[in-house]
Short mmCIF file of the C-alpha atoms (twelve columns), coordinates in Angstrom:
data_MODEL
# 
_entry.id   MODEL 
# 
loop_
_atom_site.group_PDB 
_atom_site.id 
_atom_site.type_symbol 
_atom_site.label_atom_id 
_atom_site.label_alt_id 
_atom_site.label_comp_id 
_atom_site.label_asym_id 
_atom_site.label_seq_id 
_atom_site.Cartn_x 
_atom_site.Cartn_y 
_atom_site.Cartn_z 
_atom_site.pdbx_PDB_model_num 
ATOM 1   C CA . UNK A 1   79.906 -13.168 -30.535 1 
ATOM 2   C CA . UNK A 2   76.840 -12.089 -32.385 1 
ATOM 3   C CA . UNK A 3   74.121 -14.883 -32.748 1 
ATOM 4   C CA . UNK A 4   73.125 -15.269 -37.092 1 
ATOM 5   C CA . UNK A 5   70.943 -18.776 -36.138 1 
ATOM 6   C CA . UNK A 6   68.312 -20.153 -33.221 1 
ATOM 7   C CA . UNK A 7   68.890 -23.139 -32.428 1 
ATOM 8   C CA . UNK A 8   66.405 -25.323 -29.592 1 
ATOM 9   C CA . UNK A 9   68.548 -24.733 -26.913 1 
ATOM 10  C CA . UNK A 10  68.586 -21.091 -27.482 1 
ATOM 11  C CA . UNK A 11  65.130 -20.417 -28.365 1 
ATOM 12  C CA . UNK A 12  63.865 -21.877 -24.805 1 
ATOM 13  C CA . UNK A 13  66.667 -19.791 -23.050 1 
ATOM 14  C CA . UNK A 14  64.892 -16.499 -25.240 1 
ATOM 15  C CA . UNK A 15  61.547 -17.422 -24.451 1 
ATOM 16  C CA . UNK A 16  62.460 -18.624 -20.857 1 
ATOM 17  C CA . UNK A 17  63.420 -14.428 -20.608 1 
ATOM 18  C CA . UNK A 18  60.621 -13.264 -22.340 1 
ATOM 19  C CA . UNK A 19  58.044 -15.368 -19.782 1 
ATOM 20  C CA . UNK A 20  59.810 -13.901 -16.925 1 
ATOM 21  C CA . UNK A 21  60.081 -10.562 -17.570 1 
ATOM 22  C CA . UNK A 22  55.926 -10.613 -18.682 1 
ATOM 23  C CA . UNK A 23  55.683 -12.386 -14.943 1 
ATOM 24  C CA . UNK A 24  57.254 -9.585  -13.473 1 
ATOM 25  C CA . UNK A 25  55.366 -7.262  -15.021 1 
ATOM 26  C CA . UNK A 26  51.911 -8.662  -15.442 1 
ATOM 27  C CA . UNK A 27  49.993 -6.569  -13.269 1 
ATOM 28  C CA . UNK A 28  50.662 -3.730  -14.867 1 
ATOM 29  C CA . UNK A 29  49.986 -5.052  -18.240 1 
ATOM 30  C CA . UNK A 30  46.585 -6.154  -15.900 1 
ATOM 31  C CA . UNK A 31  45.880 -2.579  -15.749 1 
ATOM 32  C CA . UNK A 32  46.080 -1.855  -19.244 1 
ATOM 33  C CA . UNK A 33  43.188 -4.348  -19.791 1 
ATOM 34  C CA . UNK A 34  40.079 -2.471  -20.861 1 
ATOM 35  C CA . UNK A 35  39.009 -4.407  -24.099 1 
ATOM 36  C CA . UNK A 36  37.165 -6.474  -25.023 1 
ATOM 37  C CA . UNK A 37  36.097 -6.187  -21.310 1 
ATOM 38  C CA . UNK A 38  37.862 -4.123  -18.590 1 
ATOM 39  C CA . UNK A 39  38.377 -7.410  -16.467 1 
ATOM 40  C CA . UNK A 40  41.989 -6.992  -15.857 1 
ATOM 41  C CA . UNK A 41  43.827 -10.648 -16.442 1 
ATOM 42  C CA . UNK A 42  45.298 -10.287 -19.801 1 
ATOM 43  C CA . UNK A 43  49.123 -9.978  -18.085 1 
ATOM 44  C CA . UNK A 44  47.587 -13.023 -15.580 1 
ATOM 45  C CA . UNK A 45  46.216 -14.488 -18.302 1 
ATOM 46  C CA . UNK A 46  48.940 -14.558 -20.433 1 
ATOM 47  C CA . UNK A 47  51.252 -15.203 -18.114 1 
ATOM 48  C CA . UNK A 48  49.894 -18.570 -17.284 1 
ATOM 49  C CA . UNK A 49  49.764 -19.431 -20.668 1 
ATOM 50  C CA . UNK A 50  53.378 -18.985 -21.081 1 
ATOM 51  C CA . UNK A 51  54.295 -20.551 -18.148 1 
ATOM 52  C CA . UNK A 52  52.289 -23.557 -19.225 1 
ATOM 53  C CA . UNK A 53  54.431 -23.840 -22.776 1 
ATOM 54  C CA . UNK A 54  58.012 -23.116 -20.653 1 
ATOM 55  C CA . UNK A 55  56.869 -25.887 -18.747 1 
ATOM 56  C CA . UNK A 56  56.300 -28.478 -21.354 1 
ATOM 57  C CA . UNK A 57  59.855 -26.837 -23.614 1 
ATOM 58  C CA . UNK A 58  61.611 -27.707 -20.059 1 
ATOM 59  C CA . UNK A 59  60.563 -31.496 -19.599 1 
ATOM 60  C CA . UNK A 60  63.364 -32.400 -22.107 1 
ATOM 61  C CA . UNK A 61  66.124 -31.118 -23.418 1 
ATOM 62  C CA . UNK A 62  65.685 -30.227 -27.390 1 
ATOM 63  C CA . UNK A 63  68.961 -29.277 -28.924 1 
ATOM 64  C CA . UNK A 64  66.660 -28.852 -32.520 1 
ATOM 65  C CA . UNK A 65  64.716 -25.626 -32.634 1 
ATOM 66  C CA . UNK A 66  61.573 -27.503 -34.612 1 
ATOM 67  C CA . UNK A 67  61.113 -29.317 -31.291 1 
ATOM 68  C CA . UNK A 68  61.563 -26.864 -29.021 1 
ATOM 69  C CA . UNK A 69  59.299 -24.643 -30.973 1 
ATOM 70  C CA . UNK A 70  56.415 -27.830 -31.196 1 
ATOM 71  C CA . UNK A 71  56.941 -28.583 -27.280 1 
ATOM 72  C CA . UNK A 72  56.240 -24.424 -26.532 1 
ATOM 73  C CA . UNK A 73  53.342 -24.862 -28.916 1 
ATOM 74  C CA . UNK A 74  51.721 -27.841 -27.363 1 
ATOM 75  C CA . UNK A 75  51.750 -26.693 -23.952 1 
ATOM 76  C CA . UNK A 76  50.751 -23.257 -24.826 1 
ATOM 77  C CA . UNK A 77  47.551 -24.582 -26.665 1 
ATOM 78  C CA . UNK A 78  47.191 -27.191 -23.193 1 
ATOM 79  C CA . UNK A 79  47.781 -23.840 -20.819 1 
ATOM 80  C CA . UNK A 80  45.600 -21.277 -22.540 1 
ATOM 81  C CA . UNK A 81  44.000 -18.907 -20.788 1 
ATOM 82  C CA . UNK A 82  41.407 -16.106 -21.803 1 
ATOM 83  C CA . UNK A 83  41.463 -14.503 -25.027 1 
ATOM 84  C CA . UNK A 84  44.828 -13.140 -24.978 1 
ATOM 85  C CA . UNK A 85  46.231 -16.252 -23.826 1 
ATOM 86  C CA . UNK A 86  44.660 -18.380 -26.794 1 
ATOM 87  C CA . UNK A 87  46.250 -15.415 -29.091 1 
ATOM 88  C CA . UNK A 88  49.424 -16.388 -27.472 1 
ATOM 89  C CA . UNK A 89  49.534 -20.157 -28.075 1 
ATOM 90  C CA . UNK A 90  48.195 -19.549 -31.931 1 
ATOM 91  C CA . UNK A 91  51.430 -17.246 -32.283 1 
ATOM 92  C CA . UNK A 92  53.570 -19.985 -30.711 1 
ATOM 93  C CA . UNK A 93  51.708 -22.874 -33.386 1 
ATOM 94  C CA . UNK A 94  52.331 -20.477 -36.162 1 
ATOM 95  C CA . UNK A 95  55.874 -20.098 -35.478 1 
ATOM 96  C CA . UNK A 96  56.357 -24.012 -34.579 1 
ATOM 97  C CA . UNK A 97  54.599 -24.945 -38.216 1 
ATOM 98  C CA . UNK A 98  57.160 -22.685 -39.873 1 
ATOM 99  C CA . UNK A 99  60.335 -23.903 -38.203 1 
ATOM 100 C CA . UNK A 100 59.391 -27.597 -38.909 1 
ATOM 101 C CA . UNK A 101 62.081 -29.686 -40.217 1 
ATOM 102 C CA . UNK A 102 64.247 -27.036 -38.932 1 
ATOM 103 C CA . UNK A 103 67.522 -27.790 -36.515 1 
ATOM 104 C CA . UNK A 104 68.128 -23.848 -36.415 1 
ATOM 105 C CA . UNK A 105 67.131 -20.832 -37.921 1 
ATOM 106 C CA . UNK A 106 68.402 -17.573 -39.538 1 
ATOM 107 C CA . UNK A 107 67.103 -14.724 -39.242 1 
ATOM 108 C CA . UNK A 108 64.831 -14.749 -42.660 1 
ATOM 109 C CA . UNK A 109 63.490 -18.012 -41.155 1 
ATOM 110 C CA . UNK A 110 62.912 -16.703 -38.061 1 
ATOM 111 C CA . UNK A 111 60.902 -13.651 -39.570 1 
ATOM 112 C CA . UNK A 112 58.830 -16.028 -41.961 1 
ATOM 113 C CA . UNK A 113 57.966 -17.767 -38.061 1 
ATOM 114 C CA . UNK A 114 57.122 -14.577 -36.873 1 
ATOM 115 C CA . UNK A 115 54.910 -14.231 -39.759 1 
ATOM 116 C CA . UNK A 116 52.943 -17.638 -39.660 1 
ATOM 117 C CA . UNK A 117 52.575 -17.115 -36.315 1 
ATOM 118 C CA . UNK A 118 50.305 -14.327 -37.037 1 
ATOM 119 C CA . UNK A 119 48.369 -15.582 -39.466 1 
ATOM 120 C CA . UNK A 120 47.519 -17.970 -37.365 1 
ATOM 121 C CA . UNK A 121 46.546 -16.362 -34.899 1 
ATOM 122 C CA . UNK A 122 44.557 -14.228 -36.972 1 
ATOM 123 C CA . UNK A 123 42.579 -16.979 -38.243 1 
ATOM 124 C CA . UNK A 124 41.925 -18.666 -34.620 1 
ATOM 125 C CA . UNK A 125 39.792 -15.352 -34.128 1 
ATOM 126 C CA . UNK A 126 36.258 -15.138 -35.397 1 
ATOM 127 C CA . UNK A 127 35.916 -11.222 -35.564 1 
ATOM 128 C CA . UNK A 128 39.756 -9.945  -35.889 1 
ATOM 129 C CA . UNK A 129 39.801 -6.886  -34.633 1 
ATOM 130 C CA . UNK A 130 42.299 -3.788  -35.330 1 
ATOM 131 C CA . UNK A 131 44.164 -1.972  -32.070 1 
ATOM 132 C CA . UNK A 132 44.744 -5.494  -30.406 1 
ATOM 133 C CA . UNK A 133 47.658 -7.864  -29.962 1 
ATOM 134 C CA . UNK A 134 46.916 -9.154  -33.559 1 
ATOM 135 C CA . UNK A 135 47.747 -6.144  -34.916 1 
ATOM 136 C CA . UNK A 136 51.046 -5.931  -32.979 1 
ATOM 137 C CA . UNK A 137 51.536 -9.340  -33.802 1 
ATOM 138 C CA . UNK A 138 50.885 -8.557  -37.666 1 
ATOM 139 C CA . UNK A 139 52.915 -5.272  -37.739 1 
ATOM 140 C CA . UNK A 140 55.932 -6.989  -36.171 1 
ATOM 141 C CA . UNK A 141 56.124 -9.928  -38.808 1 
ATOM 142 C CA . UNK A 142 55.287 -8.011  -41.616 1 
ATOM 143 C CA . UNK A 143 58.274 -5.619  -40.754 1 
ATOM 144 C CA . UNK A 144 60.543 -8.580  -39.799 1 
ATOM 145 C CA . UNK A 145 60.494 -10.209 -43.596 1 
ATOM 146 C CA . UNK A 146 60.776 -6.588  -44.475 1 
ATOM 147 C CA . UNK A 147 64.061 -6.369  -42.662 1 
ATOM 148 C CA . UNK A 148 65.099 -10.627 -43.175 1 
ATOM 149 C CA . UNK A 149 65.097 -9.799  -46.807 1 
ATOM 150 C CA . UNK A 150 67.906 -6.898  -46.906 1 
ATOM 151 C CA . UNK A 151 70.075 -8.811  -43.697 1 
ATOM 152 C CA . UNK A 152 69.190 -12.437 -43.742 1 
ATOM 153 C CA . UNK A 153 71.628 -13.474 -41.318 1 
ATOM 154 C CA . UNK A 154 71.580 -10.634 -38.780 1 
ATOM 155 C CA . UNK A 155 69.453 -11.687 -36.109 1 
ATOM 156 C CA . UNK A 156 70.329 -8.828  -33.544 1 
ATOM 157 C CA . UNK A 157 69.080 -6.072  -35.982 1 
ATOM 158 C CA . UNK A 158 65.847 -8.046  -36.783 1 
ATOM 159 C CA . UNK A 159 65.078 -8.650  -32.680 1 
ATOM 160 C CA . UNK A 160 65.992 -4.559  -32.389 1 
ATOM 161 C CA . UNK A 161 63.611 -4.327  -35.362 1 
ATOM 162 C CA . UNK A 162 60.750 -6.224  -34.154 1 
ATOM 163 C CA . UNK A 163 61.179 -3.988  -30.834 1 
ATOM 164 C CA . UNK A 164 61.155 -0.768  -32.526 1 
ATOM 165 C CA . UNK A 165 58.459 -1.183  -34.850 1 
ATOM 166 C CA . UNK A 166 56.610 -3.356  -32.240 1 
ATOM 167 C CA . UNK A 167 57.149 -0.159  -29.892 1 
ATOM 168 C CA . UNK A 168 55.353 2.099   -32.870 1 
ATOM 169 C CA . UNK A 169 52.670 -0.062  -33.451 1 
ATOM 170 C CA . UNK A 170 51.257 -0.037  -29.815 1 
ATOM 171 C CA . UNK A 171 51.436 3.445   -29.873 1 
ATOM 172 C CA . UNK A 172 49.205 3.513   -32.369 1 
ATOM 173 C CA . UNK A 173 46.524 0.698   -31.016 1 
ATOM 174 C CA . UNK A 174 44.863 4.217   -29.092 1 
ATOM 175 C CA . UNK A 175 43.671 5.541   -32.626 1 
ATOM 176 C CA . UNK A 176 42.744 2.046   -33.963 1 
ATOM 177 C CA . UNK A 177 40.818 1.334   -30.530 1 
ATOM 178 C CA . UNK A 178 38.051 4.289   -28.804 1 
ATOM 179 C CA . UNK A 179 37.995 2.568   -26.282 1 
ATOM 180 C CA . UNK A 180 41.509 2.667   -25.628 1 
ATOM 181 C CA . UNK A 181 41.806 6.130   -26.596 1 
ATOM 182 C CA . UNK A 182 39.045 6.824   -23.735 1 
ATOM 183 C CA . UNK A 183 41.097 4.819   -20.576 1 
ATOM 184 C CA . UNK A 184 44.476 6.797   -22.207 1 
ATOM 185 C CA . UNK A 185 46.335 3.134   -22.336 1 
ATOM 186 C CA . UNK A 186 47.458 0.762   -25.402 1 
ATOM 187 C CA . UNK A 187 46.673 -2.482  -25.524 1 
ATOM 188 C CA . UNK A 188 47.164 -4.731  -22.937 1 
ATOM 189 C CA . UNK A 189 47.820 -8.189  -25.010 1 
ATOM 190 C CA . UNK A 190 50.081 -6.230  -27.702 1 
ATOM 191 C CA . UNK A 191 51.465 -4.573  -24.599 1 
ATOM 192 C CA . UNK A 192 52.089 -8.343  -22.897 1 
ATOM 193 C CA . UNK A 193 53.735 -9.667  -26.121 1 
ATOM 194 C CA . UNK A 194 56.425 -6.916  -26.350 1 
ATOM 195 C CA . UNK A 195 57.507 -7.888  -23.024 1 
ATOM 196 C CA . UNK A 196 57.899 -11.214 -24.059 1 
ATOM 197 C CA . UNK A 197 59.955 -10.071 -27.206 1 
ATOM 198 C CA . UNK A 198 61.525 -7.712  -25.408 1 
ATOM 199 C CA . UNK A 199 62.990 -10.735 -22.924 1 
ATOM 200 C CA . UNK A 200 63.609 -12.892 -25.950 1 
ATOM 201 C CA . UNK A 201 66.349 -9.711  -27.365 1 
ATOM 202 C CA . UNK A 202 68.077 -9.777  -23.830 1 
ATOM 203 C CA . UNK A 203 68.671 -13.458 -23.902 1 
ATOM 204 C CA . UNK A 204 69.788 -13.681 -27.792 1 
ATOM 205 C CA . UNK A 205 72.044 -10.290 -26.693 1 
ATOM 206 C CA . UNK A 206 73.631 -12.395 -23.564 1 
ATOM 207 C CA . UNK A 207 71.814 -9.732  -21.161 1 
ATOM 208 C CA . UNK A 208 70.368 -12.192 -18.922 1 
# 
C-alpha cells in the first residue's frame, strides 16, 4: 500500500537507506570532489556525518517523526565533517525545525521540510555559492512545494519528483561551476545528497 504520511519509525528506516547506499558509494562521489578544493572526502566526509545522525536516531526508538527528525539533527550537527558534511547536518536541522510538533507528515509537510532545510543550510554558509549541493538542495525543495501543492498527500510522486528534478539540477551544476565544467564531473556534495534521497525513495517504495 502506497505511503501518504512519515511517521518516526519510517523516516529512520528512509534515511537508514539513504546513509547506506551514500556508504556504498562514497568513493566515487570522492572522485567527483574538485571544489572548493580537489581533496577528495566529500562522499567520506559526508558519509561520516550521516552515520553520526543514524547513530544518535538509533539509540531509541521514536515512533513520532518530530523526534526522529531532532535526534538525526543533533547527531548530524555532533558528527559533522568538512564542508559538505556541515551542509548535511544544516539540511537535517532545517527539516527537524519544520516537522516540530509533528507525529507524521504528508507530503506538503514533508516538502515545506525539504524547504527549511535549505534555507538553512543556505544561511550556515558565509559565501553561498551556485553549482554546489545548496543549489541541489534549493532546486529540490523549491520543486517539492511546487509538486505538494497540486498532490498533497502523494508522497511517492513527490520522492520521484525530488529525484527527477534533483537528477536535472546536477546536470546543470557543470555550467553554474568552471571548475566543474573543466574536471567534466557535477558536484560531488549535490551528487552525495541524491544518493541519500535516492535511498530514502527505495525505503518509502518497500525496495529495501
Amino acid at each position: 500500500m502506497a505511503q501518504t504520511k512519515i511517521d518516526g519509525l519510517l523516516f529512520r528506516e528512509m534515511v537508514m537507506a539513504g546513509a547506506a547506499l551514500l556508504e556504498k558509494n562514497k568513493e566515487s562521489v570522492d572522485a567527483l570532489n574538485v571544489f572548493p578544493v580537489p581533496d577528495g572526502d566529500t562522499g567520506t566526509n559526508m558519509t561520516l556525518t550521516a552515520q553520526a545522525a543514524v547513530r544518535e536516531m538509533n539509540a531509541h526508538d521514536y515512533p513520532r517523526l518530530d523526534e526522529a527528525a531532532d535526534a538525526l539533527a543533533k547527531g548530524a550537527l555532533r558528527g559533522a565533517r568538512g564542508n559538505s558534511g556541515v551542509i548535511l547536518s544544516q539540511l537535517f536541522r532545517g527539516f527537524a525545525r519544520s516537522v516540530a510538533g509533528l507525529q507524521d507528515a504528508d507530503a506538503a509537510q514533508v516538502a515545506q521540510a525539504f524547504k527549511s532545510g535549505a534555507e538553512t543550510a543556505y544561511k550556515a554558509v558565509m559565501k553561498p555559492k551556485e553549482g554546489t549541493i545548496l543549489t541541489v538542495a534549493r532546486v529540490i525543495a523549491e520543486t517539492a512545494v511546487l509538486r505538494a501543492q497540486s498532490a498533497p498527500n502523494d508522497m511517492e510522486g513527490l520522492f520521484a519528483t525530488v529525484l527527477s528534478s534533483g537528477e536535472s539540477i546536477l546536470a546543470k551544476t557543470q555550467d553554474m561551476l568552471p571548475i566543474l565544467k573543466q574536471a567534466g564531473v557535477v558536484d560531488a556534495g549535490g551528487r552525495g545528497l541524491m544518493l541519500i534521497y535516492t535511498g530514502m525513495n527505495a525505503a518509502l517504495r518497500g525496495e529495501v
